[in-house]
Every structure is written in structure tokens, then in C-alpha cells.
C-alpha positions as CSV (number, residue, x, y, z in Angstrom):
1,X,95.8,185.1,324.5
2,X,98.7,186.1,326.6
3,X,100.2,183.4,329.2
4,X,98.8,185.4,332.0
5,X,95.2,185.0,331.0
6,X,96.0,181.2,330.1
7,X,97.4,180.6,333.5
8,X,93.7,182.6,335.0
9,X,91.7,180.1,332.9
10,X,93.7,177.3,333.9
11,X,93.1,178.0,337.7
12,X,89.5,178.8,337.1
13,X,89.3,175.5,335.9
14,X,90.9,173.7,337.8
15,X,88.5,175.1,340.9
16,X,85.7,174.0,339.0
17,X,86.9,170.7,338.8
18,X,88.2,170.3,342.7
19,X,86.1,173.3,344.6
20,X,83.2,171.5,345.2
21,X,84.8,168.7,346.5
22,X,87.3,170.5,349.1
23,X,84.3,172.1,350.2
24,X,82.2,169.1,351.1
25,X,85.3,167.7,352.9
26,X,86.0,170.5,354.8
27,X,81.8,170.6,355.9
28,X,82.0,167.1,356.5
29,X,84.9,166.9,359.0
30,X,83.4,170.5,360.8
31,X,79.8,169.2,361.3
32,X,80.5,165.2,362.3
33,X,81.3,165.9,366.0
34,X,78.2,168.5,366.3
35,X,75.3,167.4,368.3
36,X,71.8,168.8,367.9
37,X,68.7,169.0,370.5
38,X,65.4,169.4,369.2
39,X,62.4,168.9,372.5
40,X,61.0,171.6,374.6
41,X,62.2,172.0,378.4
42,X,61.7,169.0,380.4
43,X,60.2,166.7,377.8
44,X,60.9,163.1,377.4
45,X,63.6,162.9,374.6
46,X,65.4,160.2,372.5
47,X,68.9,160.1,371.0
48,X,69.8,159.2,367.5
49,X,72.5,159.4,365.5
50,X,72.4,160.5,361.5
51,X,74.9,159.5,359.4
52,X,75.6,159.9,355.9
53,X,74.2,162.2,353.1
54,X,72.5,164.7,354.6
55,X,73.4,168.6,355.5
56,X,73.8,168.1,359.2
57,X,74.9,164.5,360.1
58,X,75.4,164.2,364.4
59,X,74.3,163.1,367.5
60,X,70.3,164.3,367.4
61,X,68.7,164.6,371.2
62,X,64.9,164.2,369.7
63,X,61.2,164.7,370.8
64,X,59.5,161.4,370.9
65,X,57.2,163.2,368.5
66,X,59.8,163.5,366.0
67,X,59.8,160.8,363.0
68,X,62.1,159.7,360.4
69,X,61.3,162.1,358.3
70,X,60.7,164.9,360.7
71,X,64.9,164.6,361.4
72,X,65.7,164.7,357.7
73,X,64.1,168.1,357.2
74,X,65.7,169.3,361.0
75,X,69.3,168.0,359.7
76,X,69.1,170.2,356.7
77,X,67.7,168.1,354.0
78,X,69.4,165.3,352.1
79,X,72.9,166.2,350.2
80,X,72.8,166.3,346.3
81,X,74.4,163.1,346.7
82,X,71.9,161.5,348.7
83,X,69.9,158.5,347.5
84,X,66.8,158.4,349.7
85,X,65.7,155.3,348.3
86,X,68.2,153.6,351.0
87,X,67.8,154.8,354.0
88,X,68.4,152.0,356.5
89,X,67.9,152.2,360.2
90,X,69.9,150.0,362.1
91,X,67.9,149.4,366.0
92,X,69.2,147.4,369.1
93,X,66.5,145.1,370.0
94,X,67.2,143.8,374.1
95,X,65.4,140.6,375.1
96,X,65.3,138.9,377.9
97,X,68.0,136.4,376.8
98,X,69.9,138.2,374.2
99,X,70.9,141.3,372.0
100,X,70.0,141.6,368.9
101,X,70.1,144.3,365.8
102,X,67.9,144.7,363.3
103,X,68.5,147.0,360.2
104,X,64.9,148.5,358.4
105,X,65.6,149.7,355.4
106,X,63.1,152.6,353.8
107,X,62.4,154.2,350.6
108,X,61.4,158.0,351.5
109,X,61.0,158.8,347.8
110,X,58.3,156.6,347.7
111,X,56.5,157.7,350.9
112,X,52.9,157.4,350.6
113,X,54.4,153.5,350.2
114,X,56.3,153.5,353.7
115,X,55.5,151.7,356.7
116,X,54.2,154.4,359.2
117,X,55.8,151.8,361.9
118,X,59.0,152.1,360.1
119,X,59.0,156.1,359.9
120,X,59.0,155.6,363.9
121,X,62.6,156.2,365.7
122,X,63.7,154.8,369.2
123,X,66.3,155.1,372.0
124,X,69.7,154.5,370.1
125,X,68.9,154.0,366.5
126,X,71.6,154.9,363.8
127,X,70.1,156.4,360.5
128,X,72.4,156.2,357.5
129,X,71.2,158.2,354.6
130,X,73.0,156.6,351.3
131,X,75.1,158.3,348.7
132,X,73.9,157.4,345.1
133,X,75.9,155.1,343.3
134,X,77.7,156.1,339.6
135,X,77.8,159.5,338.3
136,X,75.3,162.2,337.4
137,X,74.9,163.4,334.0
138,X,75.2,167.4,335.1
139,X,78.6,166.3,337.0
140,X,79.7,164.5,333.5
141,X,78.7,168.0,331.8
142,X,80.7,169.9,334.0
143,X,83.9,167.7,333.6
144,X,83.5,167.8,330.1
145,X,83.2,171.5,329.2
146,X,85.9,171.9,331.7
147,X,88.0,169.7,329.9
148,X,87.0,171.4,326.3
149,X,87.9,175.3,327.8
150,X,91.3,174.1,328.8
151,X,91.9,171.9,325.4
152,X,90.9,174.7,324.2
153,X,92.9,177.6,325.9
154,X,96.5,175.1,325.7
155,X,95.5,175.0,321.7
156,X,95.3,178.4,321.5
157,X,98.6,179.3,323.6
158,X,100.5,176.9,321.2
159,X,99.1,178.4,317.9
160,X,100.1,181.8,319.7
161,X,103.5,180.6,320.1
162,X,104.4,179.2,317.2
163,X,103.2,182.5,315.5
């Protein structure tokens, strides 16, 4: 193997290792300012904000229609990083005397178990979609054979060498 082609396997895997990452960065910063409007002409509308792991977060301008749920799917779906088990809406409640937030928290992957009340959105709420916690066995994998090409490719330039 010839220093050129070490140096091409050396990038490649470096890439592998920090790609993915610089990419989700770079969506992240591009789509946190955008605002989305999803209601017909004229129609009554509410205005949420989604935060967090999901494709699309932003300022949604929603149907009344539209349910928890129903604004996952229209933000793009959940990130690979997304636990949906922990998806806490966080709700101003205005009384009379006082102000007053209230955080619900639901578990979407365990639907048919959900609150309908709770899958309801109102005026101002702020949905934050958690990130799973620890590391995933296929990220693990990836590091690892990463790892073993370039252990791999440095032991072969050095046997080359010394021959």
C-alpha cells in the first residue's frame, strides 16, 4: 500500500467518523429560525413551537385540528436520535389571579396508552421531543470498524516501510 492510498483511507475514515455529525450541525443551525404554516385560508390557527429531535424543529402556525402527533409527522418525523418516549409539552395556564406552567409529559411509542386530552395542543405550547440517552450499538459498530480499517491501514504502511 503506497502513502497515497493510506492518506485516501485515512480521510475516508475520518469522514465516517465526523460527517454525520457536521451534517446534523449544519441542518440544525439552517432549520431553527424557519417557521412553518399548516391551516387553510382564513381558518382559526394556533402557534407552537417544536424543539428538539425531530427533522424540522420551528415556529408551527397550526390548524386547531392538528394534534400532537399530527405535527410530528408535518415536522418530518423524529431524528434517529429521538427518544419518543419523552416528549414533554410545557403549557402556560392563565387564571384569574396568576400564571402558571404546567409540563405533560407523553410516551408516543406507547400510543394506544396516551391520553387523547394530552395529544391535544393549545395557543403557545412548546413541544420538546428528547434525544436518547447513551449510545447505540450500530454507532459503537461503526466506530469500531473505523478504528480496525485505520489500525489496520497504519500496520500495513509500517510493515511496508520497514521492508
Amino acid at each position: 500500500m503506497t502513502v497515497s492510498r493510506l492518506k485516501v483511507v485515512i480521510a475516508l475514515g475520518i469522514s465516517l467518523i465526523l460527517g454525520d455529525q457536521t451534517t446534523a450541525v449544519a441542518q440544525t443551525q439552517a432549520s431553527s429560525t424557519t417557521n412553518y404554516r399548516f391551516a387553510e385560508t382564513n381558518e382559526l390557527t394556533i402557534v407552537v413551537n417544536l424543539l428538539g429531535a425531530v427533522r424540522n424543529p420551528g415556529r408551527y402556525e397550526l390548524s386547531r385540528s392538528i394534534d400532537l402527533v399530527n405535527l410530528l409527522a408535518l415536522a418530518g418525523g423524529q431524528q434517529e436520535s429521538a427518544d419518543l418516549s419523552d416528549v414533554r409539552i410545557t403549557r402556560t395556564m392563565r387564571t384569574s389571579s396568576r400564571v402558571e406552567r404546567r409540563e405533560i409529559r407523553v410516551n408516543v411509542e406507547k400510543f394506544n396508552a396516551v391520553d387523547e386530552t394530552d395529544l391535544v395542543l393549545n395557543q403557545g405550547d412548546i413541544i420538546y421531543v428528547s434525544y436518547q440517552s447513551g449510545v447505540k450499538f450500530s454507532d459503537v459498530l461503526t466506530y469500531l470498524t473505523t478504528a480496525a480499517v485505520l489500525t489496520t491501514a497504519i500496520v500495513t504502511v509500517i510493515n511496508q516501510t520497514r521492508n
